[in-house]
C-alpha positions in Angstrom: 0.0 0.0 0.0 2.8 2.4 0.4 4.4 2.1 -3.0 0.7 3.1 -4.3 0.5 6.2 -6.4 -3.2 6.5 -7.3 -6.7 4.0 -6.7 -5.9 2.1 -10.3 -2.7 0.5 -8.9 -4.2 -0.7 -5.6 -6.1 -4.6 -5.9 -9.8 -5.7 -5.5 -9.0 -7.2 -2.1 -6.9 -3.8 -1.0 -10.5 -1.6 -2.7 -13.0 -3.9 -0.6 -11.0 -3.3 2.4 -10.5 0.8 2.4 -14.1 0.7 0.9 -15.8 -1.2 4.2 -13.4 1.0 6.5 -15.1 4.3 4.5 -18.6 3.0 4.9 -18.3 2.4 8.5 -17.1 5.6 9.3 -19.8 7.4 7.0 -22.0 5.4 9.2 -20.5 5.9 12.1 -20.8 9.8 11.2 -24.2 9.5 11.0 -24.9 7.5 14.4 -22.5 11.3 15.8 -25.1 13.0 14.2 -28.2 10.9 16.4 -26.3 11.4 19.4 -25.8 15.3 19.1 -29.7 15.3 18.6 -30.7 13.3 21.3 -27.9 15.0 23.8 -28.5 18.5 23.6 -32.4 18.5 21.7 -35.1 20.4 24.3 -32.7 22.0 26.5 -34.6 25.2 25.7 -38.1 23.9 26.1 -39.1 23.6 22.5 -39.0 20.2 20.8 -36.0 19.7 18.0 -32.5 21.1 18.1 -31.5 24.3 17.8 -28.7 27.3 18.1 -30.2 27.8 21.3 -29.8 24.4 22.7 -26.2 24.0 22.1 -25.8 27.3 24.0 -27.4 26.2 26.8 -25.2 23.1 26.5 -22.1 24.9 27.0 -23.0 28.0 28.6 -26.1 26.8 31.0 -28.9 29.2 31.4 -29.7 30.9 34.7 -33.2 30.6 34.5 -33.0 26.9 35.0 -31.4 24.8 36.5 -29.2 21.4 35.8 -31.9 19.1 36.7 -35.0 21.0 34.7 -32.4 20.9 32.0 -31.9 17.5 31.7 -35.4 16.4 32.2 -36.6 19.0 29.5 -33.6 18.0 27.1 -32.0 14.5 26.6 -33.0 12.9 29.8 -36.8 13.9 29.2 -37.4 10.1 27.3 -36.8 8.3 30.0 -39.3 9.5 32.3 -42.5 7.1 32.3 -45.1 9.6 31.7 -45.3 13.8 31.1 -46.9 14.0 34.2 -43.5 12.5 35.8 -41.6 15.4 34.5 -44.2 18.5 35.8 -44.1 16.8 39.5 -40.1 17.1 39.3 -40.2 20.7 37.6 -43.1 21.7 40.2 -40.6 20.8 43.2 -37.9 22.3 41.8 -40.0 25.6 41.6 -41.6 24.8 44.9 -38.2 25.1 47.0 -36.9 21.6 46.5 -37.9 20.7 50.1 -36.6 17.6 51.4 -40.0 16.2 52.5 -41.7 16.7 49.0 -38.8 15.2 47.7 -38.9 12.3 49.4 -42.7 11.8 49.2 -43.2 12.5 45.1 -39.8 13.0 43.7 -37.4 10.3 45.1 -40.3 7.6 43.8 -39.9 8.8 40.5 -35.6 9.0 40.6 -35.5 5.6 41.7 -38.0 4.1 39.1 -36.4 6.0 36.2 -33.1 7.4 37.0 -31.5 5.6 39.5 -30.3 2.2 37.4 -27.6 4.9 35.8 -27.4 7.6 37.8 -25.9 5.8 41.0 -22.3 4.5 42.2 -22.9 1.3 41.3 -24.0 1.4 37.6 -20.2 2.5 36.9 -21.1 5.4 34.4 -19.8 8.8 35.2 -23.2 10.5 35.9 -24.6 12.8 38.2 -25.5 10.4 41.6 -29.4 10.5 42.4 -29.4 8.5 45.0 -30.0 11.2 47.8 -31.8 14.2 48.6 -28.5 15.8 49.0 -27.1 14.6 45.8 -30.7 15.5 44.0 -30.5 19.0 45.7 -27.2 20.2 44.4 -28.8 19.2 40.5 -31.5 22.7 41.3 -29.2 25.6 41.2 -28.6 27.6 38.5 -27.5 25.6 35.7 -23.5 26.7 34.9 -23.3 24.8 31.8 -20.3 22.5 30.9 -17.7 22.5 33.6 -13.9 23.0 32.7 -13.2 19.1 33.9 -16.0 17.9 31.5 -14.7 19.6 28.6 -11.0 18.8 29.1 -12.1 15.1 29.6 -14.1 15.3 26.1 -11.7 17.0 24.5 -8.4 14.9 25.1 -10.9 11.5 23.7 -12.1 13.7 20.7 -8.9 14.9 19.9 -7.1 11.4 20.6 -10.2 9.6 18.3 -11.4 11.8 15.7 -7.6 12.4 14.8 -6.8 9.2 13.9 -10.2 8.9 11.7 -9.3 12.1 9.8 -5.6 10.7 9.3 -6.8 7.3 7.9 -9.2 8.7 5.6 -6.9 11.6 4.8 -4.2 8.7 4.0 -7.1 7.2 1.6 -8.1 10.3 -0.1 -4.9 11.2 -1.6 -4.7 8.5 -3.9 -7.7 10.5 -5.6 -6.6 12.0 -9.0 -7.9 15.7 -7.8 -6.0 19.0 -8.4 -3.3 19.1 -5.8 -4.5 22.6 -4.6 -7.8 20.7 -3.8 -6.5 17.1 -2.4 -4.2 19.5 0.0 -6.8 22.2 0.9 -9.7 19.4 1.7 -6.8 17.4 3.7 -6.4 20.3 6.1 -9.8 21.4 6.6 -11.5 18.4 9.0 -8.6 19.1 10.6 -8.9 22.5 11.5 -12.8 22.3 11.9 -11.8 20.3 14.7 -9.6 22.0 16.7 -11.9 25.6 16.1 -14.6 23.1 17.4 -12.9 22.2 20.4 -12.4 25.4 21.5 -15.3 26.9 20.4 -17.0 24.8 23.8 -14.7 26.8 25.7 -15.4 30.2 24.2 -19.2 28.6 24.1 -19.1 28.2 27.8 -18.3 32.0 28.9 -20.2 33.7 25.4 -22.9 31.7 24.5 -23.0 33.7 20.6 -20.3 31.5 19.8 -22.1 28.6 19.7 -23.0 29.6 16.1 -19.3 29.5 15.6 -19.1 25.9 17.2 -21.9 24.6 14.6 -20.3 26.0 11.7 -17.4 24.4 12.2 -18.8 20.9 13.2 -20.7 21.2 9.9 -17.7 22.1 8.0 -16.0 19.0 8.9 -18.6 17.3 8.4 -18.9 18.0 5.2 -15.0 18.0 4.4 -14.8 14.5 5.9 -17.7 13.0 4.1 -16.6 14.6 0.3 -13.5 12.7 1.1 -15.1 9.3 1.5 -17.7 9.9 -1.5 -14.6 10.9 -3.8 -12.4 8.1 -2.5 -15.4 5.1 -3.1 -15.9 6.9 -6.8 -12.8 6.7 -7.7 -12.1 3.4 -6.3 -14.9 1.4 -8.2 -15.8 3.8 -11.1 -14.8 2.8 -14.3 -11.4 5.0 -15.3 -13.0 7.1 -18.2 -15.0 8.6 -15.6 -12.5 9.3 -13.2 -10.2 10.8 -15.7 -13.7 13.1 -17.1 -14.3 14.0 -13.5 -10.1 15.1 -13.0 -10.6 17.0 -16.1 -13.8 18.8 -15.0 -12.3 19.6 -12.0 -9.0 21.0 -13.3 -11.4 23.3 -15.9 -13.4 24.6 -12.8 -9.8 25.2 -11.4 -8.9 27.6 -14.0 -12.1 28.9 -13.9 -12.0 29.8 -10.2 -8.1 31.2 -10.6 -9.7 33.5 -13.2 -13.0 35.0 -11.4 -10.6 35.1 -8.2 -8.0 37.4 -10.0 -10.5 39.3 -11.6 -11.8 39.9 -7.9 -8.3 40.9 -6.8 -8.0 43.3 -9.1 -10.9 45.0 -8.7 -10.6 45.1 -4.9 -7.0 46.7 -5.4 -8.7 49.6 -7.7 -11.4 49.6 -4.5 -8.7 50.3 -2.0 -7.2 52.4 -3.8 -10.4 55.0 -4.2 -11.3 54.6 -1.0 -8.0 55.2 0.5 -7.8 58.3 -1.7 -11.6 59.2 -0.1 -9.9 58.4 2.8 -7.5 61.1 2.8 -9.3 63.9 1.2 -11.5 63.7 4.2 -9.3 63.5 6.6 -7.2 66.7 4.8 -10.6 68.4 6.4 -9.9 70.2 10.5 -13.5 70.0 11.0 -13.4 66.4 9.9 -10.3 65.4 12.4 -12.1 67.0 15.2 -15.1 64.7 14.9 -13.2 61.6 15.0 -11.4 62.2 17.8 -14.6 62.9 19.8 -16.3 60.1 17.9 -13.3 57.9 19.3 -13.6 59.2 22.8 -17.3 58.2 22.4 -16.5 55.0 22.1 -14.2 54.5 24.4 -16.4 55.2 27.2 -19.5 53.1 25.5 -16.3 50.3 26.1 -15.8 51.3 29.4 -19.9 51.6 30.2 -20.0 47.9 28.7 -17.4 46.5 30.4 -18.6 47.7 34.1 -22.1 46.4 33.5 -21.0 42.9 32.3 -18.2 42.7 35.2 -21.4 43.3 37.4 -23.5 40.9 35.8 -21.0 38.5 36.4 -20.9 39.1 39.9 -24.9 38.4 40.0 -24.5 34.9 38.4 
């Protein structure tokens, strides 16, 4: 397999082979995409995923807490009945006093909950087998802790690594422009790491959640053109390949053309404006109302900044 330059020199046993490893990852990719759904769907009360429950994911929301989050988002299926979930969400508002707990809540937890969400089941979940454990679950929900998200992160970055480097290692025997083969290479990999962090940034701004979906998508994407590309190439007869090569090197040129003529015509921009630019500025009047305009904004920044340092204290 090392001494293989392109898909034709490889052997039917060597194609089945990379082609079952490709399909069970595009599989695989879609079972990821299930359990994103089911993990983080409802978090915000409305059914379905949204931009709003992966921000609560990360960055919690303080007008609920960690157990009315659960039991609204991803945990909300294993509760027998609707009713189950309104006596929890009525207790929580209620106080969370220990003896309604222990008269209509603790019932429900142990039916339910308990079989996972105990020392002995092994998994590393939140323990619900006391009032005090329960208890600590109604404050404020703080979103993802640090620990969490270093513990995912190492096992994502550990695991989806070696995925992306074994289809990567795959993909370039694909008879694609180089500019291509190298640019779609790189991308899954950098759409990982800007996911990664975006949980962090995600976890004190919850706008950056948009930021975080963007880039899950783009690897996505990225990841899966390389398999499709890969199982084409491997089982398509070569005239097609070698029409699709030559397609792709016409749309090249193409795009090296429109891009240039974009260049250019943002150079002649720049240049007008910057001319604009210092006509304007060639103007006292002018100068005096940007430097009051800039001293505007400076306090607007120092305004913002003592309101959200005070908000922060609050939460």
């Amino acid at each position: 397999m090392a001494n293989c330059q392109r898909f034709s020199d490889i052997s039917i046993s060597e194609r089945i082979l990379n082609s079952l490893f490709l399909l069970s990852i595009a599989l695989g990719y879609l079972f990821s995409l299930g359990q994103v759904f089911f993990a983080h769907q409802g978090r915000d009360g409305q059914p379905g995923l949204s931009i709003a429950d992966i921000a609560i994911a990360y960055h919690g929301s303080p007008e609920q807490t960690r157990l009315a989050a659960a039991i609204n988002g991803p945990m909300a299926g294993n509760l027998k009945s609707p009713a189950d979930r309104i006596v929890i969400l009525d207790w929580i508002a209620s106080g969370a006093g220990q003896a309604v707990y222990h008269a209509q809540v603790a019932p429900i937890l142990r039916r339910d909950c308990v079989a996972c969400h105990s020392p002995a089941s092994g998994m590393n979940l939140p323990s619900l087998t006391s009032y005090e454990q329960v208890v600590i679950l109604t404050e404020a929900d703080r979103g993802a802790s640090i620990p969490s998200l270093v513990r995912v992160s190492h096992i994502h970055l550990f695991g989806i690594a070696f995925i992306l480097f074994f289809v990567g290692k795959l993909f370039v025997l694909c008879e694609i422009p180089v500019w291509l083969k190298r640019l779609t290479i790189g991308i899954p990999f950098m759409s990982m790491l800007t996911d990664i962090f975006a949980w962090y940034l995600t976890r004190e701004t919850p706008e950056f959640a948009y930021l975080l979906v963007l880039s899950g998508g783009l690897m996505g994407l990225s990841l899966n053109f390389q398999i499709i590309l890969s199982l084409y190439q491997m089982w398509l007869p070569e005239a097609w390949a070698k029409s699709l090569q030559s397609r792709l090197s016409v749309s090249a040129s193409r795009m090296a053309l429109i891009s240039g003529r974009i260049w250019a015509k943002l150079i002649r921009g720049w240049h007008c404006a910057n001319s604009v630019w210092k006509q304007w500025l060639n103007n006292e009047a002018n100068r005096r109302n940007l430097v009051e305009l800039n001293k505007l904004f400076l306090l607007l920044a120092d305004r913002i900044k003592k309101r959200l340092r005070r908000g922060r204290r609050l939460f």
